[in-house]
C-alpha positions as CSV (number, residue, x, y, z in Angstrom):
1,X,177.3,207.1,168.9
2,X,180.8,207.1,169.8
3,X,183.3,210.0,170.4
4,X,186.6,211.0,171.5
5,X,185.2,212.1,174.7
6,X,187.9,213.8,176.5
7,X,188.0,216.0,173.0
8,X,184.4,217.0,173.6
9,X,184.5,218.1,177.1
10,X,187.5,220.1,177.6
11,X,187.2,223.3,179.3
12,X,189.3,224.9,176.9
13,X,192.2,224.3,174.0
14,X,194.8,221.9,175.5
15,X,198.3,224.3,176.1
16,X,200.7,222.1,175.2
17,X,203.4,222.8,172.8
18,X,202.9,219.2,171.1
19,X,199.9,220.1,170.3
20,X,200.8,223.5,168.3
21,X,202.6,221.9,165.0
22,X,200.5,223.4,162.7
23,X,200.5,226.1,164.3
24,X,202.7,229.2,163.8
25,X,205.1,230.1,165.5
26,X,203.6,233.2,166.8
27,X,201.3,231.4,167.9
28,X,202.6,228.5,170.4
29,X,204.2,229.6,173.8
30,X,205.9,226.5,175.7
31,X,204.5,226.1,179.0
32,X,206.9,226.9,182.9
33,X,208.6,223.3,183.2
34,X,208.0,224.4,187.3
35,X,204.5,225.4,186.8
36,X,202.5,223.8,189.6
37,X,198.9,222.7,189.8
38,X,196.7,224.7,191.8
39,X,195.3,223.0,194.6
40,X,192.2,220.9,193.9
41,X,189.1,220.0,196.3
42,X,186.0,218.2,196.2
43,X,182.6,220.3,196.1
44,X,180.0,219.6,197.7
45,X,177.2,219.0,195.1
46,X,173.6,217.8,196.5
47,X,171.0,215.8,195.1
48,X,167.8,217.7,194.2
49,X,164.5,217.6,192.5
50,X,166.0,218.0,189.2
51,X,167.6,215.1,189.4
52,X,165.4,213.3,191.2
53,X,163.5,213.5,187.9
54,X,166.3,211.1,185.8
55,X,164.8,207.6,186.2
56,X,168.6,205.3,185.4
57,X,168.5,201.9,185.6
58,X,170.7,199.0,184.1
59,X,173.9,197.7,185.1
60,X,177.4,199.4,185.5
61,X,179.3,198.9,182.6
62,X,176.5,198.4,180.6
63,X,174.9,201.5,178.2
64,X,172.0,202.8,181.0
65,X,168.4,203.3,180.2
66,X,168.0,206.8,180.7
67,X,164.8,208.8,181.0
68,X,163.4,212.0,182.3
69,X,161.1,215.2,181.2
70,X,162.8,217.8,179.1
71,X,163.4,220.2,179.3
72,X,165.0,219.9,182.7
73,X,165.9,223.3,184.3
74,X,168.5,223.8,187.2
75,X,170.8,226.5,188.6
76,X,173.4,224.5,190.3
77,X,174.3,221.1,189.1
78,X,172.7,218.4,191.3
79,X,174.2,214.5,191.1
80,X,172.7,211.7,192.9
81,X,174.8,208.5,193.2
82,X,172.4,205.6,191.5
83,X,175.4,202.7,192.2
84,X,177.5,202.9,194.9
85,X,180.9,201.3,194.1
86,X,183.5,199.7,196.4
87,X,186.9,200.6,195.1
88,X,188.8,203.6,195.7
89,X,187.6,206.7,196.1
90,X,188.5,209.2,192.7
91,X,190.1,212.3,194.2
92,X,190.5,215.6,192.7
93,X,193.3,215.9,190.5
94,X,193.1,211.8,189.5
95,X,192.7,210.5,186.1
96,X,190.2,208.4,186.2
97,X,188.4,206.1,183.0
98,X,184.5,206.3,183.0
99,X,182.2,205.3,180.8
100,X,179.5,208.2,180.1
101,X,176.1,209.1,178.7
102,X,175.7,212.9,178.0
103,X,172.4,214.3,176.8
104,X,170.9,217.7,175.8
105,X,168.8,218.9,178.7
106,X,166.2,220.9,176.5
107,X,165.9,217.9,173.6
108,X,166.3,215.0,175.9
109,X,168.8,214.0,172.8
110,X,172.1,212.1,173.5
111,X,174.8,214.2,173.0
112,X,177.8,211.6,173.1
113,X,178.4,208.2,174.5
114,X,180.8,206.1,175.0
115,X,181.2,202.0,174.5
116,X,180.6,200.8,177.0
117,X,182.7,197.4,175.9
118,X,185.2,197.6,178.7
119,X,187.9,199.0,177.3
120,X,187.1,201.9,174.9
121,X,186.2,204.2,177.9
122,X,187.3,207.8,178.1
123,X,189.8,209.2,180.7
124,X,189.8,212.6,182.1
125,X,191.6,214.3,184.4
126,X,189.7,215.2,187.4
127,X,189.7,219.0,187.4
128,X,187.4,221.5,186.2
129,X,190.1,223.9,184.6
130,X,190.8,221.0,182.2
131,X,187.3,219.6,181.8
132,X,183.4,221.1,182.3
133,X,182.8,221.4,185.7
134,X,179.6,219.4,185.3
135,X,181.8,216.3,184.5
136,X,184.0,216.7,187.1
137,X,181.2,217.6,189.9
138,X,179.8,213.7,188.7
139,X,182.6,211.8,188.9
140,X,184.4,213.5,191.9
141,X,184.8,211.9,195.5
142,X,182.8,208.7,194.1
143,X,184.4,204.9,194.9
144,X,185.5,203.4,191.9
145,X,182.6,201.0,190.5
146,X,179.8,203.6,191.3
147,X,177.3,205.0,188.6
148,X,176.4,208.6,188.5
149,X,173.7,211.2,187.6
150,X,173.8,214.7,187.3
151,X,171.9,217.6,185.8
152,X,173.8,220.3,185.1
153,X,173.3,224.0,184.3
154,X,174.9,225.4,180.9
155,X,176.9,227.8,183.4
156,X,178.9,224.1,184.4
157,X,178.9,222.6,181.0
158,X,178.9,224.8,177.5
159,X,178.2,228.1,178.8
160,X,177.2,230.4,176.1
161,X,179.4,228.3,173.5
162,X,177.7,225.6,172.8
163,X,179.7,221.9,172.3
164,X,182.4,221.8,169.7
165,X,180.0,219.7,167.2
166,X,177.2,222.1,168.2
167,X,175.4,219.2,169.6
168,X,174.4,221.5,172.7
169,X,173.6,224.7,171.7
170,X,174.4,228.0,174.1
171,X,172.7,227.6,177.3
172,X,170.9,224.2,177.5
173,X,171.9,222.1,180.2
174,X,172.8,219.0,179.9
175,X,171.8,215.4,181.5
176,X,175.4,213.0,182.4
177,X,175.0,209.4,183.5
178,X,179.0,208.4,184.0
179,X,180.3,205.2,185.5
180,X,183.8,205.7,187.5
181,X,185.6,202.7,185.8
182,X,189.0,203.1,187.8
183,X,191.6,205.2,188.7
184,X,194.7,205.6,186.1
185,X,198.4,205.4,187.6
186,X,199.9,208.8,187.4
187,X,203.3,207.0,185.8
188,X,203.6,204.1,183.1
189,X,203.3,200.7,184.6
190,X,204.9,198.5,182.0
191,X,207.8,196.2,182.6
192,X,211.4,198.2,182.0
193,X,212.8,197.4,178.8
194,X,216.9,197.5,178.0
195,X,218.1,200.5,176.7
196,X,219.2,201.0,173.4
197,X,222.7,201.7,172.3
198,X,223.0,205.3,170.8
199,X,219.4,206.7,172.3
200,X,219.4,209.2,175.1
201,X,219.9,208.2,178.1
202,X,216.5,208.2,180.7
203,X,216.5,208.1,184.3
204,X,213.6,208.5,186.4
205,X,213.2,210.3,189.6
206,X,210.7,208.9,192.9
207,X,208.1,210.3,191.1
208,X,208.6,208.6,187.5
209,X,210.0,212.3,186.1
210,X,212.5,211.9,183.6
211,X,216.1,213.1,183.2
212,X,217.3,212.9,179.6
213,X,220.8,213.0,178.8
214,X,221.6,213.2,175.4
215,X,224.7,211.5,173.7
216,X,227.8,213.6,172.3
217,X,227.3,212.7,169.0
218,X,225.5,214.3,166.1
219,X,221.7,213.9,166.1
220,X,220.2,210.7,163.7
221,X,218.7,211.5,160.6
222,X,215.5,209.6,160.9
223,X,212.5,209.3,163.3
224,X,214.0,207.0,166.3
225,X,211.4,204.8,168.4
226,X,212.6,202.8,171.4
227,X,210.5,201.3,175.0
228,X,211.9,201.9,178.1
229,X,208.8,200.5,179.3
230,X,206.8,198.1,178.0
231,X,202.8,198.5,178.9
232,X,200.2,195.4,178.3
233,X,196.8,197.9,178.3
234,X,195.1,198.9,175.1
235,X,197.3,199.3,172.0
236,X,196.8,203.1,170.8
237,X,195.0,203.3,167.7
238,X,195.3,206.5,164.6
239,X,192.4,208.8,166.0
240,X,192.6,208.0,169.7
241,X,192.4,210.4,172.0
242,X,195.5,209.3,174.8
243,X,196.5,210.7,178.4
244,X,199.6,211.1,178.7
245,X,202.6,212.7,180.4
246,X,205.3,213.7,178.4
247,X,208.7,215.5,178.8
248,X,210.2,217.2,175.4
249,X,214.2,218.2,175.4
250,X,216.0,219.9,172.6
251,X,219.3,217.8,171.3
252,X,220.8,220.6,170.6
253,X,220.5,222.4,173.8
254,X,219.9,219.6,176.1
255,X,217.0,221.6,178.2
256,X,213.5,220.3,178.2
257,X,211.7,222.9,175.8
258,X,207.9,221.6,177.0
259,X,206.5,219.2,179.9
260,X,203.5,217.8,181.4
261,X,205.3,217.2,184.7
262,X,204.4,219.6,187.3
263,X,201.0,220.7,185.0
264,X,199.3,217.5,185.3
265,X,198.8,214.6,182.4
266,X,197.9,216.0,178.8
267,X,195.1,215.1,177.0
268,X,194.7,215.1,173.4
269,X,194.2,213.4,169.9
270,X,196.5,211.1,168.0
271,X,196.0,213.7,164.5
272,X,196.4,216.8,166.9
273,X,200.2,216.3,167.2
274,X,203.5,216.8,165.6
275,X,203.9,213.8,163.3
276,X,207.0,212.3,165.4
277,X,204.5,212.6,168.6
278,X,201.9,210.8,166.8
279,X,204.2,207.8,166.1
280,X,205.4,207.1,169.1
281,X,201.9,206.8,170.4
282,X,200.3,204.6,167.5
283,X,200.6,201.2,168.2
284,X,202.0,201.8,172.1
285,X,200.2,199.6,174.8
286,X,198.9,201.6,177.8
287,X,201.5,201.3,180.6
288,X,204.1,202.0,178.3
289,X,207.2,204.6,178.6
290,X,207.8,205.5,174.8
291,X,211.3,207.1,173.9
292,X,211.0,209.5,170.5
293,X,213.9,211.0,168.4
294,X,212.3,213.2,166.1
295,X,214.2,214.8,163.6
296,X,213.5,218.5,162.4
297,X,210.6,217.1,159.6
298,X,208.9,215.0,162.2
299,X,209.1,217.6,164.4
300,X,208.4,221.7,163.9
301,X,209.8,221.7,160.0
302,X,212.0,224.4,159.0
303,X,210.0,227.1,160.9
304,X,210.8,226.1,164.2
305,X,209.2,227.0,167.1
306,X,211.3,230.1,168.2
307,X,208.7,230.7,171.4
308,X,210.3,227.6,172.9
309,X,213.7,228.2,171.1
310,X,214.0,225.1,169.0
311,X,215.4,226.3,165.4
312,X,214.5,224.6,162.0
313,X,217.6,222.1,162.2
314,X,217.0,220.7,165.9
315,X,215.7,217.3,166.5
316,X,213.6,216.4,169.6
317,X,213.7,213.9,172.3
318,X,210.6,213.2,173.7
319,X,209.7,210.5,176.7
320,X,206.0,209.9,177.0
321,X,204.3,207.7,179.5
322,X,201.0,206.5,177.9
323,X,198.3,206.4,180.5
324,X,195.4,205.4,178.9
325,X,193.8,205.4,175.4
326,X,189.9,206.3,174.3
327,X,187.9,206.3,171.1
């Protein structure tokens, strides 16, 4: 079984504007530009009996043979590190891509499960307002390379919910062997690229945060692709779900309308975005810096999004770094 993983375990709907396109307007609010991230620690999760009870063994990298008695029952998730890698250790707030076994704690079913091919990982950001806490608690604090196991309580995976595909119904626990693959650069990687004549100008700050200046001259009347930067990971596919950062500015006005910058990367599908979005993404190579003019039908159609304060005629410039890619 293979899923879009980070898709699956978010802790709630993502809040970025790209994502709203079908949305109405009502509906969408752009995020603060200077919005900070709150301050992120490691907690301290123990071992246990509960876990103790999850006999893993195989190599890392390589789908685990997992097996233990369910239902298992816990009230605080417990991990246990079965590998113990040697590369650097994943902080809080890091994006880091991990391979992953999930399974219903009552059934003793696999819920989800990645490739395990070496490429086709997941990547999550390391923070439990963006992901289940159980997830986070396993791959937290761990040294790249290293395999975990966790059981985890429904109150630190899908609550009273239930999963999305209703896999895991309200209030079973669930059973997660991850391997911590490595850590993502926060910024694209690739090789700088010239400019093109007529795009918006980009510069980037110490940090890799853009500054788009857009030319005096009427907007283009087609969807505009151009890379600043060019990346040699994984080529995005249709369907993928990417992790990205991403800066949006309005030609018109010249002031970014929605950002990523300051929030932390943004996770989401390929199909989950305005159609402009989606095509600077399909066919990038992680690493790269995509630049993206989008004209009004590529963007927010005639209705706008008047939350944000972009009108039906106003085209787009977007400037997305494309940090890693999943399926």
């Amino acid at each position: 079984m293979r899923t879009s993983l980070p898709v699956l375990v978010a802790a709630a709907a993502a809040s970025a504007l790209v994502l709203t396109g079908c949305a109405s307007p009502e509906s969408a609010s752009a995020p603060s530009a200077t919005t900070e991230p709150a301050a992120l620690s490691c907690e301290d999760t123990p071992g246990g009996s509960a876990v103790d009870s999850v006999n893993v063994t195989g190599d890392f990298g390589v789908a685990p043979v997992v097996d233990f008695p369910a239902p298992v029952s816990v009230e605080s998730t417990q991990r246990d590190v079965v590998i113990e890698g040697t590369g650097n250790e994943v902080q809080p707030g890091d994006i880091v891509n991990f391979d992953v076994s999930i399974y219903n704690g009552t059934s003793g079913a696999m819920v989800s499960q990645t490739a395990y091919s070496g490429g086709g990982w997941g990547a999550i950001e390391v923070n439990d307002t963006k992901f289940i806490p159980g997830l986070v608690r396993t791959l937290e604090c761990v040294n790249e390379g290293s395999r975990v196991v966790s059981v985890v309580p429904a109150a630190d995976g899908f609550g009273d919910t239930g999963s999305p595909d209703g896999a895991v119904a309200p209030g079973d626990p669930l059973v997660i062997v991850a391997d911590a693959v490595s850590i993502v650069p926060a910024t694209a990687t690739g090789t700088e690229q010239p400019p093109v004549d007529g795009m918006p100008v980009v510069e980037l700050d110490a940090d890799g945060v853009p500054t788009v200046t857009i030319p005096e001259t009427d907007p283009p009347a087609e969807l505009q692709l151009a890379t600043l930067k060019q990346g040699t990971g994984e080529v995005v596919q249709e369907g993928d779900s990417v992790t990205v950062q991403y800066q949006g500015v309005n030609w018109r006005t010249g002031e970014v309308f929605d950002q990523s910058w300051g929030k932390g990367a943004a996770t989401f599908p390929t199909t989950g975005v305005v159609p402009g979005f989606s095509a600077a993404l399909v066919g990038a190579a992680v690493g790269s810096q995509v630049l993206a003019v989008l004209p009004p039908s590529q963007g927010y159609g005639e209705a706008g999004q008047p939350s944000a304060g972009i009108e039906g005629t106003d085209t787009l410039v977007f400037v997305v770094d494309v940090l890693s890619t999943s399926r």
